[in-house]
C-alpha positions as CSV (number, residue, x, y, z in Angstrom):
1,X,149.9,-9.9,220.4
2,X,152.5,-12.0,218.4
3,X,152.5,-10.5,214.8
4,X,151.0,-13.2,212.0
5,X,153.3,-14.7,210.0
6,X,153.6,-14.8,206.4
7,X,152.5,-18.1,206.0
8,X,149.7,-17.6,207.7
9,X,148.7,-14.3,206.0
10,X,149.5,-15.7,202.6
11,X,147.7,-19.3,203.1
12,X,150.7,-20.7,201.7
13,X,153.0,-23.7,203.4
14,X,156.5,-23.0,204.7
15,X,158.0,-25.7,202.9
16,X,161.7,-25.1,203.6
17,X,160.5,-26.1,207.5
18,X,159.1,-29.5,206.4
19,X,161.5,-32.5,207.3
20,X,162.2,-35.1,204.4
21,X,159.4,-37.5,205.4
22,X,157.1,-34.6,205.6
23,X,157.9,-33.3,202.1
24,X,158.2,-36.6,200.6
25,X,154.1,-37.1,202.0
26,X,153.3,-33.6,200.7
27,X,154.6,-34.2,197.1
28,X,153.4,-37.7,197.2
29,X,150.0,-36.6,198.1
30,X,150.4,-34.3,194.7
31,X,151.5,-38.0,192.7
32,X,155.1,-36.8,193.0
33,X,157.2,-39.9,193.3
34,X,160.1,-39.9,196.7
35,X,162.6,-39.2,194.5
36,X,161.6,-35.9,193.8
37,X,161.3,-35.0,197.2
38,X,165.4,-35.9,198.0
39,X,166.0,-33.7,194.6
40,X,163.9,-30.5,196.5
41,X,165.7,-31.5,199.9
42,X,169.0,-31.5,198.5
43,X,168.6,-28.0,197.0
44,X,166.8,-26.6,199.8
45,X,169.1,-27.5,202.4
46,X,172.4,-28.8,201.1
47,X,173.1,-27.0,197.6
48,X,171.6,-23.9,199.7
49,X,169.4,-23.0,196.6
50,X,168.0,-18.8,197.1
51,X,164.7,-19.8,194.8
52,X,162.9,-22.7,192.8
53,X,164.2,-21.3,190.1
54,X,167.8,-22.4,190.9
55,X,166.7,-25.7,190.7
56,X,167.4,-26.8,187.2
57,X,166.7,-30.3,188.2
58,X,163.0,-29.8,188.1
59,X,160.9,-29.4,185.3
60,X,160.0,-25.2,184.9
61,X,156.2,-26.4,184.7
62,X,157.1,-27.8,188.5
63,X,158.9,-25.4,189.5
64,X,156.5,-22.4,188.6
65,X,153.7,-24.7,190.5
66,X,155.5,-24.7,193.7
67,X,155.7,-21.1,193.1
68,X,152.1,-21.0,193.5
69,X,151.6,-23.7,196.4
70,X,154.6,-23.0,198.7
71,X,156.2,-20.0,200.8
72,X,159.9,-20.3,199.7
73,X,162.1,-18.3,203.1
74,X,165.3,-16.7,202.2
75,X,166.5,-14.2,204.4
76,X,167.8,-10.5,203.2
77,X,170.9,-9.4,204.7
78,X,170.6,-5.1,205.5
79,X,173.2,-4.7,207.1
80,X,176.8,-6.5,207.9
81,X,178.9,-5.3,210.0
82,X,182.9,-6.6,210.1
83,X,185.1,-6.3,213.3
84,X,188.9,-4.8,211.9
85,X,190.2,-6.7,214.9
86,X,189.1,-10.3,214.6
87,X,186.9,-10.7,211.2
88,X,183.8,-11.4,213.4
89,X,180.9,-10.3,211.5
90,X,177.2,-9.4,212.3
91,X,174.6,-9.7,209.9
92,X,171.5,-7.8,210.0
93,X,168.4,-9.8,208.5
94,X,165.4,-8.9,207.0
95,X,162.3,-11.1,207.2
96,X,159.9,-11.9,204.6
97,X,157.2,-10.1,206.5
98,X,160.0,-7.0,207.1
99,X,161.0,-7.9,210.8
100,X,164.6,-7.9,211.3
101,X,167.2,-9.9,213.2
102,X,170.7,-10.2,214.1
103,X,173.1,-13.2,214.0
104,X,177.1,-13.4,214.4
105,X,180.0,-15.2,212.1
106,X,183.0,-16.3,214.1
107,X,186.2,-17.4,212.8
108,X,188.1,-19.5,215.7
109,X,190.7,-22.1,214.9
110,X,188.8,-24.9,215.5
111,X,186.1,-24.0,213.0
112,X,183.4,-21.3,212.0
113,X,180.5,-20.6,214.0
114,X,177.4,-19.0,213.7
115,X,175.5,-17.5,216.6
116,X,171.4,-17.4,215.2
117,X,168.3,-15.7,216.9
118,X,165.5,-17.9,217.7
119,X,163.0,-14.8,217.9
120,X,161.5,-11.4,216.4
121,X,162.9,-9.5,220.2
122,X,162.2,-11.5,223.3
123,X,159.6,-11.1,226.6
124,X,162.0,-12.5,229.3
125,X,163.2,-8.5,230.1
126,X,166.3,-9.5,231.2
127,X,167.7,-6.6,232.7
128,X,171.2,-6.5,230.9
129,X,169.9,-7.5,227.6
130,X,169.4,-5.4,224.5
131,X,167.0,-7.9,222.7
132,X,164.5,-7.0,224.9
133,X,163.8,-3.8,225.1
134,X,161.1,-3.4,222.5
135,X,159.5,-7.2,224.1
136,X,158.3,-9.4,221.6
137,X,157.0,-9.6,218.3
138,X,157.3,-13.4,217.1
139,X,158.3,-16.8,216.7
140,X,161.2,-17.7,213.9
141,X,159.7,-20.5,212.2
142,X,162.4,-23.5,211.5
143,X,163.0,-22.3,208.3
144,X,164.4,-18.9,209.6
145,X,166.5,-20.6,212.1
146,X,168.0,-22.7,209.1
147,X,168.2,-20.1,206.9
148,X,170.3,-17.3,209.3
149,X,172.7,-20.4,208.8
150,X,172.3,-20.9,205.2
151,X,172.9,-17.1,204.0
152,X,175.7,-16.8,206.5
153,X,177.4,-19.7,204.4
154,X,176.6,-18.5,201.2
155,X,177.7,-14.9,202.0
156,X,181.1,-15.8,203.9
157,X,182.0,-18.9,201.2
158,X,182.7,-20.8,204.2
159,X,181.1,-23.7,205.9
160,X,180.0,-23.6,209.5
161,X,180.9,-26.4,211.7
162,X,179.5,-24.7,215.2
163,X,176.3,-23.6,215.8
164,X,175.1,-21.4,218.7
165,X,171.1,-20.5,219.5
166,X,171.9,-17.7,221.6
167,X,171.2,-14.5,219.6
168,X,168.0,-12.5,220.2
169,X,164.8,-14.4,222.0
170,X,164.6,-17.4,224.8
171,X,165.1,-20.5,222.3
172,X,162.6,-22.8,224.8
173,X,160.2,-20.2,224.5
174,X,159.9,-21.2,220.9
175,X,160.3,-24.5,221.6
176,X,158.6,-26.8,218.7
177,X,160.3,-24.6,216.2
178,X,164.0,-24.6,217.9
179,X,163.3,-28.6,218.0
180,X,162.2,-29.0,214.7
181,X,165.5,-26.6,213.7
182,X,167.4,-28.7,215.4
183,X,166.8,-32.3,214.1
184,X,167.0,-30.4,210.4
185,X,169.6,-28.8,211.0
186,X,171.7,-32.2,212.5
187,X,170.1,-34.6,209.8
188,X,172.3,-36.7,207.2
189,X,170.4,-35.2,204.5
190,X,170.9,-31.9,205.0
191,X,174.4,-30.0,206.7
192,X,174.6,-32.5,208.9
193,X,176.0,-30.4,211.3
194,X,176.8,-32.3,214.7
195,X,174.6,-32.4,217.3
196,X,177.7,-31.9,219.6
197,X,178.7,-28.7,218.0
198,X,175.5,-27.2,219.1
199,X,174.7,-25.0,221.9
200,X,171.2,-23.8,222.9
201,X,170.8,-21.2,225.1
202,X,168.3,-20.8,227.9
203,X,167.6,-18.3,230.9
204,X,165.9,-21.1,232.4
205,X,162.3,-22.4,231.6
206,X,162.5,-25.0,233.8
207,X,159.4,-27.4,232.2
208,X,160.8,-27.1,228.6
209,X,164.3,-28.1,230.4
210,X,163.3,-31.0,231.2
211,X,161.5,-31.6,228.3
212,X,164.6,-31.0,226.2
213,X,166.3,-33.8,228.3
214,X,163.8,-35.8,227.2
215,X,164.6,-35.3,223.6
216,X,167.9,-37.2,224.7
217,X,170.0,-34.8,221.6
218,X,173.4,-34.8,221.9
219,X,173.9,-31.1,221.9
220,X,174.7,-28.8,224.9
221,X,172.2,-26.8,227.4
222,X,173.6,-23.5,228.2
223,X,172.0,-21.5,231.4
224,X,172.3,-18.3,231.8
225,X,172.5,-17.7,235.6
226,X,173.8,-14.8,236.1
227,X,174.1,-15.0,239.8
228,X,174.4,-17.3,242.4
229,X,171.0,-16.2,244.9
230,X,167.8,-16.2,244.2
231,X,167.4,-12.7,245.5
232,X,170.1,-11.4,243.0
233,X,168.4,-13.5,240.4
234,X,165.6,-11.8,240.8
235,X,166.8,-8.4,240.5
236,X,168.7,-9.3,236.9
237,X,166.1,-11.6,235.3
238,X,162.2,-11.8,235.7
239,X,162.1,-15.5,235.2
240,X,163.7,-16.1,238.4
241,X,160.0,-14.9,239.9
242,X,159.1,-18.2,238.4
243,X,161.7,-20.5,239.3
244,X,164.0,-20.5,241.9
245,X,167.8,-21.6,241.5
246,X,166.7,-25.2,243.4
247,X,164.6,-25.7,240.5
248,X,167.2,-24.7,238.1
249,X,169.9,-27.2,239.2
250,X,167.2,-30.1,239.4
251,X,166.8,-29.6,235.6
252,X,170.7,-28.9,235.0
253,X,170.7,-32.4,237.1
254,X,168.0,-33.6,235.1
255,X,169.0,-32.5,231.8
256,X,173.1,-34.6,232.4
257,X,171.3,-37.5,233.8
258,X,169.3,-38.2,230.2
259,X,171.9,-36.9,228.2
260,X,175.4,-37.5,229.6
261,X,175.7,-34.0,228.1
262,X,177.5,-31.6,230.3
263,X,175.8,-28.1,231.3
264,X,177.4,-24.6,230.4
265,X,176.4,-22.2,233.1
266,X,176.5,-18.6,231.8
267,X,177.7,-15.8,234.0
268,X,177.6,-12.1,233.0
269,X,179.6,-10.2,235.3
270,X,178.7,-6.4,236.3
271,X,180.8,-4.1,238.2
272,X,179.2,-4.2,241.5
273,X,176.0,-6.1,241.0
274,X,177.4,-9.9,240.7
275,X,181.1,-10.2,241.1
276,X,182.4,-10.2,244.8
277,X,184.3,-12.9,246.5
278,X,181.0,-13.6,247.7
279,X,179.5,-14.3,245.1
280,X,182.1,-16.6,243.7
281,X,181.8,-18.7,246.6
282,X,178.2,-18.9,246.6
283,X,178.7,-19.7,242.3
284,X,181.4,-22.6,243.7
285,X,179.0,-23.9,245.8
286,X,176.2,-24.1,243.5
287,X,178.4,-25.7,240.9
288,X,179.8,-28.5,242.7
289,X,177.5,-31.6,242.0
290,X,177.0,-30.4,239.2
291,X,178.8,-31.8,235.5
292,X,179.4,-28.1,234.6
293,X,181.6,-25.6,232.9
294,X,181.4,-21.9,233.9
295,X,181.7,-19.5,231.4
296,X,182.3,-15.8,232.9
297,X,181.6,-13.3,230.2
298,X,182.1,-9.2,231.0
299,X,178.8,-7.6,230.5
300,X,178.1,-5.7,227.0
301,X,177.3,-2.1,227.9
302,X,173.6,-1.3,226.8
303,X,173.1,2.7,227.4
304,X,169.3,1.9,228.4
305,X,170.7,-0.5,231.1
306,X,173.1,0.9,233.1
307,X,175.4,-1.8,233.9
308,X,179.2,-1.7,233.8
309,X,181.3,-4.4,232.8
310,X,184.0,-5.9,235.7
311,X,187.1,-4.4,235.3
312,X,189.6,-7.4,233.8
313,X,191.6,-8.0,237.5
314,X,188.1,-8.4,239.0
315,X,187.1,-11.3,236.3
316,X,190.1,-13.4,236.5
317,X,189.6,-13.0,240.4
318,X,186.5,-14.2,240.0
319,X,187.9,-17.1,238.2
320,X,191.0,-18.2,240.7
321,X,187.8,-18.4,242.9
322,X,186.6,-20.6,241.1
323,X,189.4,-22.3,239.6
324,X,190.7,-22.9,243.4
325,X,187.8,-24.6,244.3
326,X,187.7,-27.3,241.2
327,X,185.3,-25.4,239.6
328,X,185.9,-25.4,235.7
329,X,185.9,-22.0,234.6
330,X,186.6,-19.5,231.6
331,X,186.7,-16.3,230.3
332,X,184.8,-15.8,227.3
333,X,186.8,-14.4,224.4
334,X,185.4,-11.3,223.4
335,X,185.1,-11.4,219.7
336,X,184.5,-8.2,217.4
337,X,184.5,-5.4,219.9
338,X,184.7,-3.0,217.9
339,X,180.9,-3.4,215.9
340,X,177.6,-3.2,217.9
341,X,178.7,-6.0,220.7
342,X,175.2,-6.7,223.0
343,X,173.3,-8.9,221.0
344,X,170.1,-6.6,220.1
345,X,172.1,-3.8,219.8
346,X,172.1,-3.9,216.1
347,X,168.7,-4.4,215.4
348,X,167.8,-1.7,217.9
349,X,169.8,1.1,215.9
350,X,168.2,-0.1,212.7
351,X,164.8,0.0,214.4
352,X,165.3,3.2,215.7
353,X,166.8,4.8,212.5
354,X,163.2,3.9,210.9
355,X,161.7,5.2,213.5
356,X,163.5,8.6,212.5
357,X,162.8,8.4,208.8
358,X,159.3,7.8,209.7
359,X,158.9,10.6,212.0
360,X,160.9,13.0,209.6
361,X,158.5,11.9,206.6
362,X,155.4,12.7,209.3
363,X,156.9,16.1,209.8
């Protein structure tokens, strides 16, 4: 059973997740004129404000009111971690009902960006995957989503241009949330971040593919595929019980047609398992008709998994297949290798420290 969340528990609304129209009806229903609504919006989600208290704008009587009425998220970071190689840096967050989750800080030329978890640990049970191991516990709420981003800013000093939902949990799993995160996230009144510099992760929930499509957003779809049979599919990631790689190119098909936005197909490689000549060709093959960019990234050893990354001759062989064929395709840059690299992996070790304090305590 999914865990409650705060809001819930506490009876109290999550205002930080209400749009601009929304709060503008909730104030205005409390004979709160519009204005006041932009002044909230403003310091929830462009001056980045950690409290009501921060903002002076509003009378204290107001203030200590909203106190009252509204659940106010801010994330507490526990943990960071900085790579000495790169200056990549995970953050490890605590939750307002003391669930934890991980998100990433990269520096690249182009710009910062921040990779965010959608959820509390994940039920996919990928077979590669850290996140979920322990299955899951929750939904992130919108606000969450938007606030990974908001104390990454604030802690680094820097302002993130690229976004990536692709931390722990299946983003369409949590669908209505990611969605709502996504419009606030892109809006002119907030960070206004571009819906181009987005990228939302998926191993491949075929209905809410579509259904993304249908948002018509500008940002892009990333499926993780992993490998180019259904059969092999199957072996890696339960999902592909559920749909079959036909399915999956119909909504990558689907998905371009609507949007005009091209598809990212993720492909982990593991010594062994995924990355023969073979399998390239069967990769090439599936990529054709489609308006795609491969991006090959060398698995992240997870001790509980038992995979092994491809050597680095294997993965750029994997890529002159590709590459020989017309098939656009890259090797992801590996960035901070030398901190807890699997996404999960982080969250695991603080979970399982706990665990240890708790079971010294017992003793």
């Amino acid at each position: 059973m999914e865990k409650e969340t705060e809001s819930t528990v506490l009876g109290k609304m999550d205002i930080k997740s209400l749009t601009l129209q929304e709060l503008t009806q909730e104030l205005g229903a409390r004979g709160e004129k519009s204005y006041r609504a932009r002044q909230m919006y403003e310091w929830m989600h462009v001056r980045l404000a950690r409290s009501f208290d921060e903002m002076t704008v509003l009378s204290k009587d107001f203030r200590e009111e909203c106190k009252k009425r509204y659940l106010y998220i801010v994330l507490r970071a526990v943990r960071i971690q900085e790579s000495k190689i790169d200056g990549t840096k995970k953050f490890l967050f605590e939750l307002a009902d003391g669930s934890v989750v991980e998100s990433v800080w990269m520096k690249y030329k182009h710009g910062n960006s921040v990779c965010i978890s959608s959820q509390v640990g994940c039920r996919m049970g990928c077979r590669f995957c850290a996140s979920t191991l322990d299955g899951l516990e929750r939904n992130l709420t919108a606000s969450e989503m938007l606030d990974q981003v908001y104390a990454i800013t604030l802690l680094t000093g820097e302002r993130v241009s690229n976004v990536v939902v692709m931390g722990t949990g299946e983003p369409l799993d949590n669908y209505e949330n990611l969605v709502r995160f996504l419009k606030m996230l892109t809006d002119e009144n907030g960070l206004h971040i571009s819906q181009r510099n987005i990228t939302v992760s998926t191993c491949g929930l075929v209905p809410q593919m579509r259904r993304l499509a249908e948002e018509k957003l500008q940002i892009t779809l990333a499926l993780s595929l992993h490998a180019p049979t259904d059969e092999k599919r199957r072996r890696l990631m339960p999902i592909a019980n559920r749909y079959s790689i036909k399915e999956l190119m119909e909504a990558c098909q689907y998905y371009f047609g609507l949007t005009g936005r091209r598809i990212t197909l993720e492909y982990s490689l593991a010594a062994g398992v995924n990355d023969t000549e073979e399998d390239a060709m069967q990769l090439t093959r599936l990529a054709k008709p489609l308006h795609c960019h491969i991006n090959l990234i060398p698995v992240n050893p997870v001790k509980e998994c038992h995979f092994q990354r491809t050597e680095a001759l294997g993965i750029r062989a994997f890529q002159n297949i590709l590459e020989k064929n017309e098939i656009n395709g890259t090797i992801r840059r590996e960035m901070g290798k030398d901190i807890d690299g699997a996404c999960g992996q982080l969250r695991r070790r603080h979970m399982s420290a706990l665990q240890d304090i708790g079971g010294n305590e017992t003793c």
